[in-house]
PDBQT receptor file of N, H, CA, C and O in Angstrom, charges set to zero:
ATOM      1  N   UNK A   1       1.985  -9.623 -12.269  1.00  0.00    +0.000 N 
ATOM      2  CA  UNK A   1       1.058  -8.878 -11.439  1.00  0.00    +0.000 C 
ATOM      3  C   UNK A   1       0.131  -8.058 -12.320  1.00  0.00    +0.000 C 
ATOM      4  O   UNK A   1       0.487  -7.065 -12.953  1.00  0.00    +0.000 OA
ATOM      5  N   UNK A   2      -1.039  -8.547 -12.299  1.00  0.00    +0.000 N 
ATOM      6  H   UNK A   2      -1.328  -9.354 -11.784  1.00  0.00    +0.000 HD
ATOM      7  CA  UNK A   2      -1.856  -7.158 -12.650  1.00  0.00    +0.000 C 
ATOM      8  C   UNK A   2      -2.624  -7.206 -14.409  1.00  0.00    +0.000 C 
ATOM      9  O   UNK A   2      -3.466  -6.490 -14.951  1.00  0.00    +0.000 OA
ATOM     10  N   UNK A   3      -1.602  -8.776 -15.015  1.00  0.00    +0.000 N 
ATOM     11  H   UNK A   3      -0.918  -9.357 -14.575  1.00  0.00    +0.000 HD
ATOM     12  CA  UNK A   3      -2.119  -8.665 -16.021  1.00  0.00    +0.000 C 
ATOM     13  C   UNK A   3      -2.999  -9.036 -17.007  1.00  0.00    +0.000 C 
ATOM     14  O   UNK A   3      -2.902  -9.247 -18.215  1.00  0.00    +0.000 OA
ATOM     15  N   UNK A   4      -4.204  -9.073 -15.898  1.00  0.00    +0.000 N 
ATOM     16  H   UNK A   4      -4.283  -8.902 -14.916  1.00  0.00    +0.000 HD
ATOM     17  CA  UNK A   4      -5.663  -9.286 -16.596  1.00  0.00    +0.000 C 
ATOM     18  C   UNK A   4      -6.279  -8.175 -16.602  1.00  0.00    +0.000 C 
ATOM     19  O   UNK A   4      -7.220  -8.031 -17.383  1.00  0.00    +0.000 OA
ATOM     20  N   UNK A   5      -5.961  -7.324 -15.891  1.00  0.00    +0.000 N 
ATOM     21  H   UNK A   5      -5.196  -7.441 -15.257  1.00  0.00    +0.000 HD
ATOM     22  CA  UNK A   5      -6.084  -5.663 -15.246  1.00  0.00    +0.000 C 
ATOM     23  C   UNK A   5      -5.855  -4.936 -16.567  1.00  0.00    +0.000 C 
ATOM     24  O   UNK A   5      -4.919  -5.427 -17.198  1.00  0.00    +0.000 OA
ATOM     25  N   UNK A   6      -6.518  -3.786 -17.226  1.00  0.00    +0.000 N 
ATOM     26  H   UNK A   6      -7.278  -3.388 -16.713  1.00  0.00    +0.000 HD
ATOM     27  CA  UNK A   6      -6.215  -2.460 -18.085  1.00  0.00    +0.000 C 
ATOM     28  C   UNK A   6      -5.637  -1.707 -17.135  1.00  0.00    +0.000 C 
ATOM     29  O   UNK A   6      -4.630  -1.122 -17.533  1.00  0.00    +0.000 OA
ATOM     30  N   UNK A   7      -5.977  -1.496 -15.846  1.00  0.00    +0.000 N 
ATOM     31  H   UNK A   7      -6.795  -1.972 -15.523  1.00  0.00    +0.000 HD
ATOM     32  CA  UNK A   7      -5.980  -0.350 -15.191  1.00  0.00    +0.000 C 
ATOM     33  C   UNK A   7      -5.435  -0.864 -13.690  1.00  0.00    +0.000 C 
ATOM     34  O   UNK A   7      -5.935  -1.881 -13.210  1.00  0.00    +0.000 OA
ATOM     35  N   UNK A   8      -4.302  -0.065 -12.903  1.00  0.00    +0.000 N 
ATOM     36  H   UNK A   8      -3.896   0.761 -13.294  1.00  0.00    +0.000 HD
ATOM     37  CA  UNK A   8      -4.438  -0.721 -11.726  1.00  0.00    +0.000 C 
ATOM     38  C   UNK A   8      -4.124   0.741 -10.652  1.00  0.00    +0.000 C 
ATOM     39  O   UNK A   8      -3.404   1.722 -10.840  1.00  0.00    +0.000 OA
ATOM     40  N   UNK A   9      -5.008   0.356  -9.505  1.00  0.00    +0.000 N 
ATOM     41  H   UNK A   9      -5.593  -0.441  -9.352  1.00  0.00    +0.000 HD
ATOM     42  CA  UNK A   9      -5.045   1.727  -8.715  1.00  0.00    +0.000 C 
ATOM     43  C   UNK A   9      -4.239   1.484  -7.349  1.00  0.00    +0.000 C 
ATOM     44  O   UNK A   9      -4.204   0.548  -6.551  1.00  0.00    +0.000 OA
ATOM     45  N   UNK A  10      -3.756   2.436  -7.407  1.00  0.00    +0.000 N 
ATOM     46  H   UNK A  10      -3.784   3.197  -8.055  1.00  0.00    +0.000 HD
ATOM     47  CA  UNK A  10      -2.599   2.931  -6.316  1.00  0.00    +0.000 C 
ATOM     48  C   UNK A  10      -3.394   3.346  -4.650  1.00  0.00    +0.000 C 
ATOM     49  O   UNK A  10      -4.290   4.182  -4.530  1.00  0.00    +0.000 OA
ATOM     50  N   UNK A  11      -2.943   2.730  -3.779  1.00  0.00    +0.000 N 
ATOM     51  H   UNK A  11      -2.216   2.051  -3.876  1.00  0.00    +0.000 HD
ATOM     52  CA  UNK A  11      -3.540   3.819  -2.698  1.00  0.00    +0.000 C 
ATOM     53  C   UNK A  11      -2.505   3.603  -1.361  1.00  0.00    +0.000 C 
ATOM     54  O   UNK A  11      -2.319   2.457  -0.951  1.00  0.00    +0.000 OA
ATOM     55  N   UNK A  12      -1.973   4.531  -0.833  1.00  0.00    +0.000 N 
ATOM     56  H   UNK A  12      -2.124   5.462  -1.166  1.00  0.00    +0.000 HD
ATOM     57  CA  UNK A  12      -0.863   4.978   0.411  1.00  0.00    +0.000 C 
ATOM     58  C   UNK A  12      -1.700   5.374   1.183  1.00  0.00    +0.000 C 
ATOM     59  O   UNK A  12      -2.685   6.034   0.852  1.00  0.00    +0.000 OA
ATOM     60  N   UNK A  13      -1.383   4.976   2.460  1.00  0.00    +0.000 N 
ATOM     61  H   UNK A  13      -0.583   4.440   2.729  1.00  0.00    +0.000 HD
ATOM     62  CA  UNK A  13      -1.745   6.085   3.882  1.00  0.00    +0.000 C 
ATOM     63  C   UNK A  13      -1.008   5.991   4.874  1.00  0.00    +0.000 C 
ATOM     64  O   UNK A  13      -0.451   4.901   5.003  1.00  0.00    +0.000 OA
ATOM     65  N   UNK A  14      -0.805   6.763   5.631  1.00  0.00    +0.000 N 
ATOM     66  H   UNK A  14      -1.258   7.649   5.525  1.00  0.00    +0.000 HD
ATOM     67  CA  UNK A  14      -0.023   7.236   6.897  1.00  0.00    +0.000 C 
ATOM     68  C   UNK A  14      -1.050   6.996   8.266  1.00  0.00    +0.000 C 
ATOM     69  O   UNK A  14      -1.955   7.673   8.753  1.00  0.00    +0.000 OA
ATOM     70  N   UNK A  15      -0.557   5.952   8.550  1.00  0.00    +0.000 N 
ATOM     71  H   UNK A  15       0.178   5.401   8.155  1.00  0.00    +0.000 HD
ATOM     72  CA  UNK A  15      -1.111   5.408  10.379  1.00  0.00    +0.000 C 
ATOM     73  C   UNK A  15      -0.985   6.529  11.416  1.00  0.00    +0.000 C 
ATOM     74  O   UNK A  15       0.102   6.838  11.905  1.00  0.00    +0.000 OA
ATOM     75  N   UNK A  16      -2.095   7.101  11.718  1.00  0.00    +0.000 N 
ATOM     76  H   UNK A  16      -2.978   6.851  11.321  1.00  0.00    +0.000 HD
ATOM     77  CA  UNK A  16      -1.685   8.422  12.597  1.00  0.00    +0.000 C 
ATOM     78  C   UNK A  16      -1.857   7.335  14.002  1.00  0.00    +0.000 C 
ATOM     79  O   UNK A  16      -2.404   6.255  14.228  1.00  0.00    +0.000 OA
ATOM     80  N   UNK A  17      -1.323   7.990  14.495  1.00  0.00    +0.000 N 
ATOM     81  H   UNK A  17      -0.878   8.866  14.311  1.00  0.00    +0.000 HD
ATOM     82  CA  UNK A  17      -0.746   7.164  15.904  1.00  0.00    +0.000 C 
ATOM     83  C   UNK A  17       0.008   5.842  16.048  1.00  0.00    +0.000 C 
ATOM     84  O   UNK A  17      -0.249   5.210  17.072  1.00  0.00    +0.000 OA
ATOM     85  N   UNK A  18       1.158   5.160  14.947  1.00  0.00    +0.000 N 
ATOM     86  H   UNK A  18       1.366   5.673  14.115  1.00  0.00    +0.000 HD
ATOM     87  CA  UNK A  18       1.243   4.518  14.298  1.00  0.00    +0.000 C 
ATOM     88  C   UNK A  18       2.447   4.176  14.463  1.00  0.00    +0.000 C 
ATOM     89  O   UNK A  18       2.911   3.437  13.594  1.00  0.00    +0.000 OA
ATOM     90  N   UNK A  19       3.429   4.627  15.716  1.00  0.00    +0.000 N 
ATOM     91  H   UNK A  19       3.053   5.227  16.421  1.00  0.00    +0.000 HD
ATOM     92  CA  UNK A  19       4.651   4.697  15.154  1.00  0.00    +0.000 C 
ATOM     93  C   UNK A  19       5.166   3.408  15.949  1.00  0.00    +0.000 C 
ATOM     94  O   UNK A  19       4.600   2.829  16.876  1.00  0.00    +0.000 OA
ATOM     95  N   UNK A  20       6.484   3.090  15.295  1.00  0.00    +0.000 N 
ATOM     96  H   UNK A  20       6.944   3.560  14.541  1.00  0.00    +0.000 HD
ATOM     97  CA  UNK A  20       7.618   2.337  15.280  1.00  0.00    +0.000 C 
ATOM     98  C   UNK A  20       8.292   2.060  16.394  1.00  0.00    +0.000 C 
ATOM     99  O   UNK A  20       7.867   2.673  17.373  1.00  0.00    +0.000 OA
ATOM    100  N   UNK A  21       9.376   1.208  16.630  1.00  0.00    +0.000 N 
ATOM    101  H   UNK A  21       9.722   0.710  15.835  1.00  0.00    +0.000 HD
ATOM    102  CA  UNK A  21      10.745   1.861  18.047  1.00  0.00    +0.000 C 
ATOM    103  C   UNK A  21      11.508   2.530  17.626  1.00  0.00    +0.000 C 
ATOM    104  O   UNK A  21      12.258   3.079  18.433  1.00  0.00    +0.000 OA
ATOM    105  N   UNK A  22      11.710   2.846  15.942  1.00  0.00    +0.000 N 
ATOM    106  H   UNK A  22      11.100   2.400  15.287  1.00  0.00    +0.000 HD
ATOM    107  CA  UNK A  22      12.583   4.020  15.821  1.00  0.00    +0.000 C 
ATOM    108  C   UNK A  22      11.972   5.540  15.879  1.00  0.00    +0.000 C 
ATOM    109  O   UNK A  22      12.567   6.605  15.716  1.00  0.00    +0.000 OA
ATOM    110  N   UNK A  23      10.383   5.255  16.206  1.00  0.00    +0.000 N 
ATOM    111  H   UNK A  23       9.900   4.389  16.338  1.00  0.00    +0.000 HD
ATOM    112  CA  UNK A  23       9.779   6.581  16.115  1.00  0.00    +0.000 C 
ATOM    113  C   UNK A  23       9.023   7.442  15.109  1.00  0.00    +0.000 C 
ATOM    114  O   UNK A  23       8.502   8.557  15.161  1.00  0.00    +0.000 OA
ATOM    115  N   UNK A  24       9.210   6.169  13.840  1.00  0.00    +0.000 N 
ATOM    116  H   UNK A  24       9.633   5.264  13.798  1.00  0.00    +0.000 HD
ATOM    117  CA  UNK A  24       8.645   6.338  12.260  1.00  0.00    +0.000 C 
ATOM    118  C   UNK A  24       7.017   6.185  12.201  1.00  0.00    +0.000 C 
ATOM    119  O   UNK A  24       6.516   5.384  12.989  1.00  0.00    +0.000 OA
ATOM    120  N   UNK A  25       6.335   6.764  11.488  1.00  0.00    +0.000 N 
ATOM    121  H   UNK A  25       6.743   7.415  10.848  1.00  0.00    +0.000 HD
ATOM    122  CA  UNK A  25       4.874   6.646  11.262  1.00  0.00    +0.000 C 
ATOM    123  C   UNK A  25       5.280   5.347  10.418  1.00  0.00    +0.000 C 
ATOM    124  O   UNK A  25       6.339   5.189   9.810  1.00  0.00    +0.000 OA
ATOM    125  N   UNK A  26       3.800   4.110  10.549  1.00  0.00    +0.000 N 
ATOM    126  H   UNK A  26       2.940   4.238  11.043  1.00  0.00    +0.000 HD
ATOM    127  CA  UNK A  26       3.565   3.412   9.553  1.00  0.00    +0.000 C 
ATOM    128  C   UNK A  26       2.848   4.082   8.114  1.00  0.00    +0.000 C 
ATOM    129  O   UNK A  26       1.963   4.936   8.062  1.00  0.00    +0.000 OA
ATOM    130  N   UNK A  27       3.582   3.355   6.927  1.00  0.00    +0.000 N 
ATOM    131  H   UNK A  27       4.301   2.662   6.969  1.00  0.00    +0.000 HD
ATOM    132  CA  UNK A  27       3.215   3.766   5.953  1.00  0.00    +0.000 C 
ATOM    133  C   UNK A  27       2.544   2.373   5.212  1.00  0.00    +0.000 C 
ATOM    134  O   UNK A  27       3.068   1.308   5.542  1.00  0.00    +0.000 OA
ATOM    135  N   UNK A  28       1.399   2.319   4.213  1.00  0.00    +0.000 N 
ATOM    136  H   UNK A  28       0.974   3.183   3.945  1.00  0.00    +0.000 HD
ATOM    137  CA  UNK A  28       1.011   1.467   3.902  1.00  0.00    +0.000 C 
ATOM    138  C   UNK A  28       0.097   1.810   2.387  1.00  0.00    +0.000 C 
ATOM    139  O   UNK A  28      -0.804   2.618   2.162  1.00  0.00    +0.000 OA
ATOM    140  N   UNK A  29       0.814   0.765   1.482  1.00  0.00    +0.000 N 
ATOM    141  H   UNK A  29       1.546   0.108   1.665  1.00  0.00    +0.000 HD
ATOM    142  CA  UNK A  29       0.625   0.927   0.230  1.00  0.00    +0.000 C 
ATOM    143  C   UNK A  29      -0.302  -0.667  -0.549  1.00  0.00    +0.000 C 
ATOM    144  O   UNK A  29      -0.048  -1.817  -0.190  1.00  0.00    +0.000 OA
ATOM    145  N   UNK A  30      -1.205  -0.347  -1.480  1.00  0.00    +0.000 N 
ATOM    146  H   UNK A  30      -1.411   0.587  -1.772  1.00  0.00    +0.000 HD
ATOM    147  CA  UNK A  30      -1.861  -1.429  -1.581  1.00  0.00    +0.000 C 
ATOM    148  C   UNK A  30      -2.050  -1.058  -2.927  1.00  0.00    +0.000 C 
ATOM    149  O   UNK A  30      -2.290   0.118  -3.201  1.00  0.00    +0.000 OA
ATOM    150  N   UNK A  31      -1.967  -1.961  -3.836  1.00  0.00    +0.000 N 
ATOM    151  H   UNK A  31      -1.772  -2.916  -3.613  1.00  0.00    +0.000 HD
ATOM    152  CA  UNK A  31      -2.401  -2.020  -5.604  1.00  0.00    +0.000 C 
ATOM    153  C   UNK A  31      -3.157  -2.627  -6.347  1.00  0.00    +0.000 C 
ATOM    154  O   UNK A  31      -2.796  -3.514  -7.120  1.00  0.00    +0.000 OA
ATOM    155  N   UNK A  32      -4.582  -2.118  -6.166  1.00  0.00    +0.000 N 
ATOM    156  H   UNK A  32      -4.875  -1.397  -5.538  1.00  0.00    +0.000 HD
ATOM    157  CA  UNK A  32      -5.654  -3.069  -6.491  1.00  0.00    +0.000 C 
ATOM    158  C   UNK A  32      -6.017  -3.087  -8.027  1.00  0.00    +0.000 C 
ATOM    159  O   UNK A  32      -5.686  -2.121  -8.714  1.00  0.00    +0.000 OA
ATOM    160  N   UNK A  33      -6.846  -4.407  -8.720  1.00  0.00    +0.000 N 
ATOM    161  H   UNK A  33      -7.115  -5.192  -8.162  1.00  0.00    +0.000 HD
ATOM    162  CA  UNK A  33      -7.006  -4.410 -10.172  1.00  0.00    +0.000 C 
ATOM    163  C   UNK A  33      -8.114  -3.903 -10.349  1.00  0.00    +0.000 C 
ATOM    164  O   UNK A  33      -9.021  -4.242  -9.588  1.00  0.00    +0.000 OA
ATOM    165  N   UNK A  34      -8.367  -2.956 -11.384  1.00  0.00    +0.000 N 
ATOM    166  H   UNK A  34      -7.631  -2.680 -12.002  1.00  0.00    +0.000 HD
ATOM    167  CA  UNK A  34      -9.576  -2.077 -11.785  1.00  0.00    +0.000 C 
ATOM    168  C   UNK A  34     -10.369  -3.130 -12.061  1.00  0.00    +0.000 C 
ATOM    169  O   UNK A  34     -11.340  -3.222 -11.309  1.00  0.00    +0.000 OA
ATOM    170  N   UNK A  35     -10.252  -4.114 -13.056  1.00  0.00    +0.000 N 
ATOM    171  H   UNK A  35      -9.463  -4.039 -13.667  1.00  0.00    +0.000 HD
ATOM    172  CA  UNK A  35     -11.413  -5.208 -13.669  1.00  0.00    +0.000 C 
ATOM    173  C   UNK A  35     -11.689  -6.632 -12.842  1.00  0.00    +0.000 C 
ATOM    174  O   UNK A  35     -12.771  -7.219 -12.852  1.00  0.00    +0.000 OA
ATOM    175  N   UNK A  36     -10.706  -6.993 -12.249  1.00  0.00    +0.000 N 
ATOM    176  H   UNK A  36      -9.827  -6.516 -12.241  1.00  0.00    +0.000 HD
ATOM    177  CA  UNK A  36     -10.768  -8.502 -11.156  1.00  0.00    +0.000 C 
ATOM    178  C   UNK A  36     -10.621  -8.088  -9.702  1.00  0.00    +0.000 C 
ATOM    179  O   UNK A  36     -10.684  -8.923  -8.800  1.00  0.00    +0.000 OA
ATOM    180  N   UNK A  37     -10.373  -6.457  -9.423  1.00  0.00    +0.000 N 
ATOM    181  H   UNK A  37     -10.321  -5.778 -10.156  1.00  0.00    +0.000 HD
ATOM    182  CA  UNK A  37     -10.805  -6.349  -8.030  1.00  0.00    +0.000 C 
ATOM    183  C   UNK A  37     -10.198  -7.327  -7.257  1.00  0.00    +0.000 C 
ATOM    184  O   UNK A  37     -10.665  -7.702  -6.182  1.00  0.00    +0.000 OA
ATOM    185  N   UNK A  38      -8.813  -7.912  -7.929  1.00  0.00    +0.000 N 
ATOM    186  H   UNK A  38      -8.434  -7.607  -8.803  1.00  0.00    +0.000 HD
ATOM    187  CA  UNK A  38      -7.636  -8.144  -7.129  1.00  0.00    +0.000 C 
ATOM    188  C   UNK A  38      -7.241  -7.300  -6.267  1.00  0.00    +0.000 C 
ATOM    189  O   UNK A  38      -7.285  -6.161  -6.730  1.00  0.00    +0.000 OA
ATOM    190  N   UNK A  39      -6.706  -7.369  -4.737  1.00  0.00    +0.000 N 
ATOM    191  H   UNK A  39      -6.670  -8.295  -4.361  1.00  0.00    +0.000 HD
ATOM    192  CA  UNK A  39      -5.450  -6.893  -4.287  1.00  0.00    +0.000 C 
ATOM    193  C   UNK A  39      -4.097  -7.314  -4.713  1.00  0.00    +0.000 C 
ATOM    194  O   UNK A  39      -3.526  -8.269  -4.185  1.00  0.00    +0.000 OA
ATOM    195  N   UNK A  40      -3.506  -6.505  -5.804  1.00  0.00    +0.000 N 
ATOM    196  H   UNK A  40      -3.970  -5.730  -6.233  1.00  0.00    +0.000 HD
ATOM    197  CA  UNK A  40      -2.102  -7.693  -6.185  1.00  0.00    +0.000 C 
ATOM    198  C   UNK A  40      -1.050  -7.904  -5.223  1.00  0.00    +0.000 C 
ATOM    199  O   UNK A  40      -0.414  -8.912  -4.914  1.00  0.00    +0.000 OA
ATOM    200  N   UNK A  41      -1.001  -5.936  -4.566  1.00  0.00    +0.000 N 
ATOM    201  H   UNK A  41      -1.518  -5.117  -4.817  1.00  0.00    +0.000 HD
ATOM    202  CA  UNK A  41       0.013  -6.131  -3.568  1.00  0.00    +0.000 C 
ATOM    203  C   UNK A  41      -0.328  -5.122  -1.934  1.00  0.00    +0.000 C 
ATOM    204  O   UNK A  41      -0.753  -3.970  -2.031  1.00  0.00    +0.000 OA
ATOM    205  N   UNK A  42      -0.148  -5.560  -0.988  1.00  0.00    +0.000 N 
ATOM    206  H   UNK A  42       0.197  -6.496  -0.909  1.00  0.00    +0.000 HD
ATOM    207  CA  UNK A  42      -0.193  -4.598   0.018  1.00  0.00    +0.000 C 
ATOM    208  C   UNK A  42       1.201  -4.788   0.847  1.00  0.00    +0.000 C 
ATOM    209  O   UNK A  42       1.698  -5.904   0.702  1.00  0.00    +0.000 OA
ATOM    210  N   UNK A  43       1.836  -3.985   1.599  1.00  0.00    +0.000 N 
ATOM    211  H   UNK A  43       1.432  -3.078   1.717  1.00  0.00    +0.000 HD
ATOM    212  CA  UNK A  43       3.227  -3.614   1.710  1.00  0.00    +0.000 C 
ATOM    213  C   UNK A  43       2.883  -2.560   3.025  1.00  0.00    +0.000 C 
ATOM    214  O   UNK A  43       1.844  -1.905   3.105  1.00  0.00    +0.000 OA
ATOM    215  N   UNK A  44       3.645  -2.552   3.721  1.00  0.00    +0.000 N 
ATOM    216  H   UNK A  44       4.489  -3.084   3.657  1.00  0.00    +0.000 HD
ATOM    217  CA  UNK A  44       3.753  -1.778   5.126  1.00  0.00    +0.000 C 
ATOM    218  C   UNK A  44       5.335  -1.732   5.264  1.00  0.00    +0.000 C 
ATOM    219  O   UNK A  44       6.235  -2.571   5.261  1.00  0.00    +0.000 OA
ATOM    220  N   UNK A  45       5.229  -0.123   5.405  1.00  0.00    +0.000 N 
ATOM    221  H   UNK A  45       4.497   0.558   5.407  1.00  0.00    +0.000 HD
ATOM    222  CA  UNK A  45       6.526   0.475   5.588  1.00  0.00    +0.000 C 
ATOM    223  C   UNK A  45       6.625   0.953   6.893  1.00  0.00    +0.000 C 
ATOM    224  O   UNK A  45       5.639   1.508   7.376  1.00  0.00    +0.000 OA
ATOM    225  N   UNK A  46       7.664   0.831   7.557  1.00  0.00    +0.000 N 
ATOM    226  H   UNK A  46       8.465   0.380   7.164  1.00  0.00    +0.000 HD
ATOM    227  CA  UNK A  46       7.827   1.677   8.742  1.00  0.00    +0.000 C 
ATOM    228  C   UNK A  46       9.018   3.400   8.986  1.00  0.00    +0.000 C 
ATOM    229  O   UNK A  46       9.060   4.271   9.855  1.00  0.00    +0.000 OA
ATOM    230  N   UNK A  47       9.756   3.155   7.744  1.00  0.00    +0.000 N 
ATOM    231  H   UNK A  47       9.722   2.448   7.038  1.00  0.00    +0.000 HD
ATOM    232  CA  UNK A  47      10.306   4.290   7.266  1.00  0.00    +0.000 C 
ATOM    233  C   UNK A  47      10.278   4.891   5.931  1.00  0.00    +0.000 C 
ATOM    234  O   UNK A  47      10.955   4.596   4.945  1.00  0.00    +0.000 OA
ATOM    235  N   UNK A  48       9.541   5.621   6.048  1.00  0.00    +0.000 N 
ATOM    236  H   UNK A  48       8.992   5.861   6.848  1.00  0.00    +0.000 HD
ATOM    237  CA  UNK A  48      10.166   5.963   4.245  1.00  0.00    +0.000 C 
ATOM    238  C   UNK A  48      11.386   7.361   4.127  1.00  0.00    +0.000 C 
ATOM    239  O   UNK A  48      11.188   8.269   4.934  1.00  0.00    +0.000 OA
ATOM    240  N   UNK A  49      12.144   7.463   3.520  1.00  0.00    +0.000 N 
ATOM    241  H   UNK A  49      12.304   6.725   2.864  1.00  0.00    +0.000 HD
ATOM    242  CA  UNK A  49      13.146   8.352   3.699  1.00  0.00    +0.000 C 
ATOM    243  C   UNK A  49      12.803   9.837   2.741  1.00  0.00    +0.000 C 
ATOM    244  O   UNK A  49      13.593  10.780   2.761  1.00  0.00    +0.000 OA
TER     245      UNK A  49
C-alpha cells in the first residue's frame, strides 16, 4: 500500500445523524497518496471503542 507515495494522508469523520442498530455513530477513515492521488484505503466503522 502506498509505495509509490513519500507521503500518505490520513482523514476520519464522524456521520452526524449516522447511527447504527446498536446506536453507534458511523465512523469513516480513508488514506490517500500525496504523489498518485490514490485512495489506498477507505474503511467504515460503526463502533469505535
Amino acid at each position: 500500500m502506498g509505495k509509490d507515495d513519500r507521503a500518505l494522508a490520513m482523514d476520519d469523520k464522524v456521520m452526524k445523524n449516522a447511527i447504527d442498530a446498536q446506536g453507534y455513530q458511523t465512523h469513516i477513515l480513508s488514506v490517500i497518496g500525496q504523489e498518485s492521488n490514490t485512495c489506498h484505503t477507505q474503511k467504515t466503522s460503526g463502533h469505535c471503542p
